[in-house]
N, C-alpha and C positions, 0 to 999 in steps of 0.2 A: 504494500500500500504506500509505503514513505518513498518507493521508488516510484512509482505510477506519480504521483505526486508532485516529486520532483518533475519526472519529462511535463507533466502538464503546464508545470510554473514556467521550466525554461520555452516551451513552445507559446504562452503567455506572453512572457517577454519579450522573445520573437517577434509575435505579430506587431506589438506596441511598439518596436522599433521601428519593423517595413512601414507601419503608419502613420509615423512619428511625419509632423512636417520637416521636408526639405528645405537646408538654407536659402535655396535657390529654386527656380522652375526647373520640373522634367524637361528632358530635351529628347524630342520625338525622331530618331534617325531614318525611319522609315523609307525618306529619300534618300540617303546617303551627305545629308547634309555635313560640311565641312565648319560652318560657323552657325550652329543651331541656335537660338534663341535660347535664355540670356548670354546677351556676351556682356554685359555691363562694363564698357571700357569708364575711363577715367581718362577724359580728355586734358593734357596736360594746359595748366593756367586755368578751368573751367571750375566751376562750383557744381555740385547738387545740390538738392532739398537733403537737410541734413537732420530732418525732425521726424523722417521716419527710413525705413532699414530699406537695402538694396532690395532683398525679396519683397518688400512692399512693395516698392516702386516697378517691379517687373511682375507682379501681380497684378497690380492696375492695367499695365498697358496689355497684358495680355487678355485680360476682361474687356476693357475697352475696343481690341481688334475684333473679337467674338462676338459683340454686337454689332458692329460696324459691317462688319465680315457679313451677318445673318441679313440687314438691312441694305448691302448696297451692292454687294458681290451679284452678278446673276450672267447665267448663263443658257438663256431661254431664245434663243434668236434661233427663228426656222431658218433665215438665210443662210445660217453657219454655223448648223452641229458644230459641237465642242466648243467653239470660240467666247469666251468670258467678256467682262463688260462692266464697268461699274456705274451702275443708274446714278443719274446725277442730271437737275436744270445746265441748260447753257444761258448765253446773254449771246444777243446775236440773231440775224434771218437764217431757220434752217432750209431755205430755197424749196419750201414742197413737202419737203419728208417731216416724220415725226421724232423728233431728237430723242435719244435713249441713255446716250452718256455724249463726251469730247475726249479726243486723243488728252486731256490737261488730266480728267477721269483717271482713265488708264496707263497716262504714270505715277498718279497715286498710289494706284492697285499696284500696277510692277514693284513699285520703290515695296513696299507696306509687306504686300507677299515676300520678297525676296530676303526680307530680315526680317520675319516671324516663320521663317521655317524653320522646325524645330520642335515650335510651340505646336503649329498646324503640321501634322502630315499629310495632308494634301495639296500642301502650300505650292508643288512644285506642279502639278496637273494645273493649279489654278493660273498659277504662274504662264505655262507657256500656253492656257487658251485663253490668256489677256495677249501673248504677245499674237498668239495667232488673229485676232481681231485687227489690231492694228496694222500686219501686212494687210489683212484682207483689206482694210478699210484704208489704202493707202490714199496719197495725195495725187491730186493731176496733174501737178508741176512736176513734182519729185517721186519716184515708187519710194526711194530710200525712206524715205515721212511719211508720216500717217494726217489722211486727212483729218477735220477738227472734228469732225460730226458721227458720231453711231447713228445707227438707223435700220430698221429690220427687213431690208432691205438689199437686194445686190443690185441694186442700180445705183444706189447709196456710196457704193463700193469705190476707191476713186475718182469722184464726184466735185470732193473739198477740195481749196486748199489747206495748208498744214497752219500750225499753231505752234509759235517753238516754245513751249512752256512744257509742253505734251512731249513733243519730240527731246528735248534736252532730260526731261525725264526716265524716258524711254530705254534713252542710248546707255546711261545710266546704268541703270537697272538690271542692264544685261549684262554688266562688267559689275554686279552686284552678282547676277546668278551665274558668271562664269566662275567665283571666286565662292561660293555660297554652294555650287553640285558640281563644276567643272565645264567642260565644253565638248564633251566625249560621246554625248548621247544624244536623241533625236536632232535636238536644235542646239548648232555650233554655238555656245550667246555672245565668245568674246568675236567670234569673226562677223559677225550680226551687230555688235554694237561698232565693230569697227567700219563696218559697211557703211551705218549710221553716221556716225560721227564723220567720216572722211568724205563719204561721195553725198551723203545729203544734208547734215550739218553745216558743215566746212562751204559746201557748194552753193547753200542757196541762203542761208540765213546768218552766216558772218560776214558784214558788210568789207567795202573796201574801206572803211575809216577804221573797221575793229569796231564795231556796234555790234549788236545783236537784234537784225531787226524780227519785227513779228508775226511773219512768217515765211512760205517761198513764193506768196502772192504781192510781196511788197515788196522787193527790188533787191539789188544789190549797193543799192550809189545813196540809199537813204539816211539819216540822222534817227527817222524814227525810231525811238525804241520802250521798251517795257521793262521797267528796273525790275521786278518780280520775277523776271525772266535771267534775271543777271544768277545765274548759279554757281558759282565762283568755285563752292568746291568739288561742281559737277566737271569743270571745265579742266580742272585740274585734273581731274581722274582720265580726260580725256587726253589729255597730253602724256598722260603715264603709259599709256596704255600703244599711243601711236606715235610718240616722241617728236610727235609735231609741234613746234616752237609759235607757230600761228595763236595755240591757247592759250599760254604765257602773255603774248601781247593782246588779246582779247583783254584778258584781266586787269593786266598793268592800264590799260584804257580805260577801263570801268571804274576803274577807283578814280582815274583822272577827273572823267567825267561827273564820278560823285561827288568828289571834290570841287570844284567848278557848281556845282548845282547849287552845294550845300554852301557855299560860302557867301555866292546870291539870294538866295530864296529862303535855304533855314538855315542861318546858320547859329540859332541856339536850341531850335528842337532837333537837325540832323534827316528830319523829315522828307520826302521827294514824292513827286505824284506819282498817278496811275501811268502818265505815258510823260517821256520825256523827245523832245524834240530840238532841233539846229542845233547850230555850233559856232561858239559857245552854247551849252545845253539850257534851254525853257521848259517851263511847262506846259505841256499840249495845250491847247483852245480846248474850252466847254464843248462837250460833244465832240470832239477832235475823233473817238470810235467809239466808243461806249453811253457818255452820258454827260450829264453837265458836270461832273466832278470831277472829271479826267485831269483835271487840271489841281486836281487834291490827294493828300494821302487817303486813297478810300481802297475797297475793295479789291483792288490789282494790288495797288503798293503795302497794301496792311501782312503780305505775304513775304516782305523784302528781310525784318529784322532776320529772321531765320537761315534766309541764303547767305546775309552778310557773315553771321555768328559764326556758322559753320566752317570759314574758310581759314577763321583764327583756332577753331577747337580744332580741326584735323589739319591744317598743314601750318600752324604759326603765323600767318599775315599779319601783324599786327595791326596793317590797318581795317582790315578787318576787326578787329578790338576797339579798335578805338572808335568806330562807328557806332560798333551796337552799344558801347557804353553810354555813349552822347544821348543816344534813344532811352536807354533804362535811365540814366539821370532825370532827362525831361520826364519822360510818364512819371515815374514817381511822384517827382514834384509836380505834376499838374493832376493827379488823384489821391495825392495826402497818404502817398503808401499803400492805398488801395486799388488790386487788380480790377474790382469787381465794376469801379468807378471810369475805366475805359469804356470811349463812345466808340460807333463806328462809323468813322471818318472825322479828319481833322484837314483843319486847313495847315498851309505850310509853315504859318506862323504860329501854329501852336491853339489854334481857336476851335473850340469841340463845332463841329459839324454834324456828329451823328447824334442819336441821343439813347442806346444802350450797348450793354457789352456781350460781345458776341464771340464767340472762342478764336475765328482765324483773326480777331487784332488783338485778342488778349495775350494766346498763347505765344506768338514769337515776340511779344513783347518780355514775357518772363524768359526766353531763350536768349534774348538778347541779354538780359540782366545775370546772367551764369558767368561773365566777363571778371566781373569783379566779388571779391568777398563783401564787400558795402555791401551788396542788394541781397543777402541773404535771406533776412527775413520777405524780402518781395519775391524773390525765388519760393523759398518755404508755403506764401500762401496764393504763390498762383499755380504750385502743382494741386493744390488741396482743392482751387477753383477748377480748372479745366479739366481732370479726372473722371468726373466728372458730369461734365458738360457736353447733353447729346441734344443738337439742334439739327440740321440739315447735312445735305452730303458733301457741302463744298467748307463749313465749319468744321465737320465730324473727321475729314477725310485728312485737314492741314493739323487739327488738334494733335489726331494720333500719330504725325510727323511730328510734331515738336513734344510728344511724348518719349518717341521713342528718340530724339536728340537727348532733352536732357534727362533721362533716365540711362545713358550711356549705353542704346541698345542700337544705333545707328551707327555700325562698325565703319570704318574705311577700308575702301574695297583695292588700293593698292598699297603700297609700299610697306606690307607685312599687313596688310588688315588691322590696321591700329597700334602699326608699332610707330611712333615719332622718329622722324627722318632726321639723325643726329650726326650724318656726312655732310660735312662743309665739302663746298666748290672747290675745284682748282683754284692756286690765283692766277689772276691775267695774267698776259707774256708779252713782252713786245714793246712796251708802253713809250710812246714816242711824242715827242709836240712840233709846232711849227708856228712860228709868231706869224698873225695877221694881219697886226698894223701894232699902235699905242699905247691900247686898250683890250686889245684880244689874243689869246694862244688858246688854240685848238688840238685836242688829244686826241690818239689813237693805239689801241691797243690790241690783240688779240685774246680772243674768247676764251673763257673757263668752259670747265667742263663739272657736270654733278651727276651722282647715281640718280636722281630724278629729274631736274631740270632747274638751269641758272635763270633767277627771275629777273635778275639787273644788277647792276653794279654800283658802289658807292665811291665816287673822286673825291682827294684830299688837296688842298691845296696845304702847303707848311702845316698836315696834321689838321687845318679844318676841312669838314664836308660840306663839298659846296657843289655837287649835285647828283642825281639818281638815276642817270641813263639806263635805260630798259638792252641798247647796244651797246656797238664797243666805238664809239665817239662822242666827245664833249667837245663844248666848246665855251670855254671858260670870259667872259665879256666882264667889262667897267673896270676893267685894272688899272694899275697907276704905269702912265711913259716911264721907259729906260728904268725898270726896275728887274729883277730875279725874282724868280715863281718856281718852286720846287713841288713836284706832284707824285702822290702814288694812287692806285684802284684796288679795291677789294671787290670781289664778287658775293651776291648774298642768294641764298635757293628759297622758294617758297616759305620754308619751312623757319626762315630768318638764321639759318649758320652761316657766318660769314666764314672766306676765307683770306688765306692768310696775302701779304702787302705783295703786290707787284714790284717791279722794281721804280726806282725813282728815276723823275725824268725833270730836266728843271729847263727853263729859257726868259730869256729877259727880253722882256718888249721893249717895242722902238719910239725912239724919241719923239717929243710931241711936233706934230707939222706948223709948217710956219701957218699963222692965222688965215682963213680964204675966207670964200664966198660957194654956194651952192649954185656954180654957172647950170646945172640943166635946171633950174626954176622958172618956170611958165614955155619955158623953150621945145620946138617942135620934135615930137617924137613919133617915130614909127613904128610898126611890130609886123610882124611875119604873117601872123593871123588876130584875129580876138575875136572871143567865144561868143559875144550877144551885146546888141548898144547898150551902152552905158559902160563898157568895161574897153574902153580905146584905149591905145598907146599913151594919151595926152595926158590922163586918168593917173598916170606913173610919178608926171613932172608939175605936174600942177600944186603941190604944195600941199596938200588935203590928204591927209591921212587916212580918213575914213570912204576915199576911193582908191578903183583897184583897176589897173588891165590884171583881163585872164588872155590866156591864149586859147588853141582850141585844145578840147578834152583828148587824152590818146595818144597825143604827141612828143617825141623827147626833141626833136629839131627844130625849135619854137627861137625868135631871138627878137629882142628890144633895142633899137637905138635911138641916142635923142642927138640932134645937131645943134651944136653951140656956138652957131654963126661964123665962127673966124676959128683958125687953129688955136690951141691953148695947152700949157702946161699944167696937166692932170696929173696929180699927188693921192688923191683918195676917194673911193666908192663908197658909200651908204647907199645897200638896199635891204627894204623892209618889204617882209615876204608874208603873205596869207597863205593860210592854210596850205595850197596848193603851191611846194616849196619845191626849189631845186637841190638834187642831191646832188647831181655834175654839171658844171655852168664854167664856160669861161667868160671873164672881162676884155675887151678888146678895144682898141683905138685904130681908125683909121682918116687919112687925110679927103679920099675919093669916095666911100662907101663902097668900094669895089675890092680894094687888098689889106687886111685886118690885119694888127700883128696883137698876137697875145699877152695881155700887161699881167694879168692872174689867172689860174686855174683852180678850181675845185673839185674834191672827188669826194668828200663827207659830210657836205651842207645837209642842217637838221632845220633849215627853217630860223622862224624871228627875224634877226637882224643880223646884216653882217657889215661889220664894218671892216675896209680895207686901206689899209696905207700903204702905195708902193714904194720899196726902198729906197730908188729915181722915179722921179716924175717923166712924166710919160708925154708925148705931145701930139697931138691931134686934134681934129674938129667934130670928129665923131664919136661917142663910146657906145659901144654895145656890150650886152647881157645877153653871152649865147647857153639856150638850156642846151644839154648834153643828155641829162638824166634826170627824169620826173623822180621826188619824193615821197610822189603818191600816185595813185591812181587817173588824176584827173588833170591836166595842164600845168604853167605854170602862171601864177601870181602876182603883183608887186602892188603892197600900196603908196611905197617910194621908192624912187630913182632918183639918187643923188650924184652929182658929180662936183667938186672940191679942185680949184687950182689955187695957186700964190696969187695973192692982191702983190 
């Protein structure tokens, strides 16, 4: 009996052990999943909610996906056995058909499935008959993109254009489920998102400025764009993956342009609208595509704090940091610490627009606030709010994205899947200068190299930095005449490790020129071509800065001359370049217009200003400005043409 007894007690035990709670969630391998759910990383510099335990916090979210999942998931379409879908309103004319989801839908679903497999065993069925939808439902511009529209229909099919919200998702997602099951079985996903990213990505919605316009129905040559769409740390994954340098300048742009937005428009809430447009970047017009608020932080941009977060917790950006901090500063202070007290939509200055809270502006607002230990307790009780908070499928769908961010269940899908990229760059090689008059030396160096990819480079002059080229030339302006300038270059990667000093490279500019006069001031000038009236040659010398000759679009062999009535001895060029800059250009003098001789040459012009002093003055009745080599896509530009002789 004392024996019987015994086995009952220890098979008692037993049980009360296997049923004991887990510290953690079960992890369902059923797919062969590689990173099952939870992976609870610990994004370095990032906070959590620190007032309840890691399995809490991955208990919520995995409750949260299982309603979500029961409510929006569907897979009912006669047009196309298997193909998944996630119900969801659009905004927009669906041209005829009855809308059922948006490609924007079904990167939710991709993203959402692809990191709760684990949790879901059938996460990977669901997975590839959302991506099967998406072929199916491609775009008519691009097969690579998915048009914007579901629809139960195969006419439907094809029909759209694309939406890059949806698409940047997509591509995503696939380079989640190449790293999440592999790429071995039915569906290749990493050659799939490569396909993505390179031939319809790259091809139809990275503009020629490095915009990201919004969609492949909206050009190539546009300003338009949609900050909500700026995915900063999708972009990255995308460069990891195709070691295309294209994405790196994408980003390094995007910050530009946030920068430039935020310093006009908000720059004590950090705020930017639904669409942003030109260049320098505004705010779209009322109704510009959506509504009268396109021109406010409303429901596009209330999606932005999140993408910006994210690109400081998984690869370092700091500016990335320092944005979303700006945004968790402001809300706090404009709802007294309270999440619940965000409206939805605000103006750019900071003035409530909406008038209640609604989880896609609540929740990346607390995502945003994971930046700093300060917003702790605003962290703490805005997981406690949006947990939560089940409204519709476009709140419900961004929630459980920024649950699964700051609940550290949002792996990174390269560079070890969440391991911090803690190789520095090469340092540059080569590092050379070349004075260009008084006041200017210009650098050159060659490129670093990193196991992920070099974001830019930081110049020193004598130890300080003074500036941040994304390549490998600067050009250093406003110095003092007949002086010595000693310079090094560090390279820095995504992830903020710098490497180590280039070598030093020093030169002493030229003495100051005897005082002149600006002889091509009002004087006649000609050009090769120019693009549309109002942008003539005369447009150059006329003194007005705020006009411009262009030349035409497309062209590198474009050239400018202004005639200065009588021969003269020319000392120095001032030209002031828009946008559309020259990277190869020579300076030229001639007496006839007929035989040119060359006074300067360029081969690394970045644009602005260049000012030039020849070491001899030069003498002729002519100067010309020959482009050699566009610095961008589109002509070249000047909104001055100066020319400098001895009074």
């Amino acid at each position: 009996m004392k024996l019987i007894g015994l086995v009952l007690l220890c098979l008692t035990m037993l049980m009360t052990l296997l049923g004991a709670p887990a510290p953690f969630q079960t992890k369902a391998h059923a797919a062969g999943e590689l990173k099952p759910f939870p992976q609870q990383v610990s994004y370095p510099g990032i906070i959590k909610p620190n007032h309840v335990t890691q399995a809490a916090m991955n208990s919520a979210v995995s409750s949260y996906y299982d309603y979500w999942k029961g409510k929006y998931l569907k897979n009912n379409l006669s047009s196309l056995p298997g193909g998944y879908y996630v119900k969801g309103e659009i905004t927009g004319n669906p041209g005829g058909y009855t809308p059922l989801g948006s490609s924007e839908g079904q990167g939710y679903g991709m993203v959402i499935t692809a990191l709760m497999a684990g949790h879901d065993s059938n996460a990977r069925t669901i997975f590839d008959g959302l991506f099967k939808t998406a072929r199916a439902f491609k775009s008519k511009n691009n097969a690579n993109l998915m048009g914007w529209i579901v629809a139960d229909s195969s006419s439907a099919q094809g029909h759209y254009g694309s939406a890059t919200d949806g698409d940047l998702d997509i591509a995503y997602s696939l380079i989640l489920a190449d790293r999440q099951w592999g790429s071995s079985g039915t569906i290749n996903y990493l050659a799939e998102a490569k396909k993505m990213i390179t031939n319809g990505i790259k091809v139809s919605i990275v503009t020629t400025n490095n915009r990201l316009n919004l969609g492949d129905s909206f050009g190539k040559n546009t300003f338009d764009t949609r900050p909500s769409d700026w995915m900063l740390s999708h972009l990255r994954a995308f460069n990891q993956v195709t070691g295309d340098q294209v994405w790196l300048d994408v980003i390094n742009n995007l910050y530009t342009v946030y920068g430039q937005f935020s310093t006009s428009y908000s720059s004590t809430t950090g705020l930017i609208s639904d669409f942003v447009v030109n260049n320098p970047p505004i705010p779209a017009d009322p109704d510009f595509l959506e509504g009268p608020y396109d021109k406010e932080y409303n429901y596009n941009a209330s999606r932005v704090p999140l993408r910006i977060v994210m690109d400081y917790a998984f690869y370092g950006d700091t500016r990335g940091r320092d944005i979303a901090n700006k945004m968790a500063v402001w809300i706090k202070g404009k709802t007294n610490g309270v999440p619940g007290n965000i409206k939805d939509g605000y103006q750019l200055n900071g003035t409530a627009r909406g008038s209640y809270a609604t989880a896609v502006f609540v929740s990346p607002f607390i995502s945003a606030a994971t930046t700093n230990s300060a917003h702790q307790a605003w962290v703490n009780s805005g997981w406690d709010w949006m947990k939560n908070k089940k409204e519709g499928y476009f709140s419900d769908s961004y929630n459980l994205l920024n649950m699964l961010f700051i609940s550290g269940n949002w792996w990174i899908p390269t560079a070890g899947g969440g391991t911090p990229d803690t190789q520095a760059p090469t340092a540059p090689s080569n590092l050379t200068t070349a004075v260009v008059s008084n006041n200017q030396i210009n650098l050159n160096w060659t490129a670093s190299t990193d196991n992920v990819g070099v974001a830019g480079y930081q110049v020193f002059r004598g130890g300080t930095q003074v500036g941040t080229p994304t390549g490998t030339t600067f050009n250093d302006t406003g110095l003092t005449a007949s002086t010595a300038y000693s310079y090094t270059v560090k390279a820095v990667d995504a992830a903020g490790n710098l490497s180590a000093n280039s070598n030093s490279a020093t030169a002493t500019t030229s003495a100051n020129p005897t005082t002149g006069t600006n002889l091509a001031l009002g004087k006649t000038a000609v050009a090769s071509s120019v693009e549309a009236s109002g942008f003539e040659a005369s447009k150059a010398t006329d003194g007005n800065s705020s006009t411009r000759w262009a030349s035409n679009e497309g062209s590198n062999n474009e050239w400018i001359y202004v005639d200065l009535s009588v021969t003269q001895s020319v000392y120095q060029v001032k030209l002031n370049w828009e946008d559309a800059y020259a990277k190869g250009y020579k300076i030229q003098v001639s007496d006839d217009k007929t035989t040119w001789t060359d006074a300067y040459t360029a081969t690394t012009g970045n644009g602005a200003i260049d000012d030039i002093t020849f070491s001899t003055p030069k003498s002729g009745r002519y100067v010309r400005v020959l482009g050699v080599t566009r610095g961008t896509a589109y002509g070249y530009s000047l909104f001055d043409f100066e020319v400098y002789g001895a009074q």
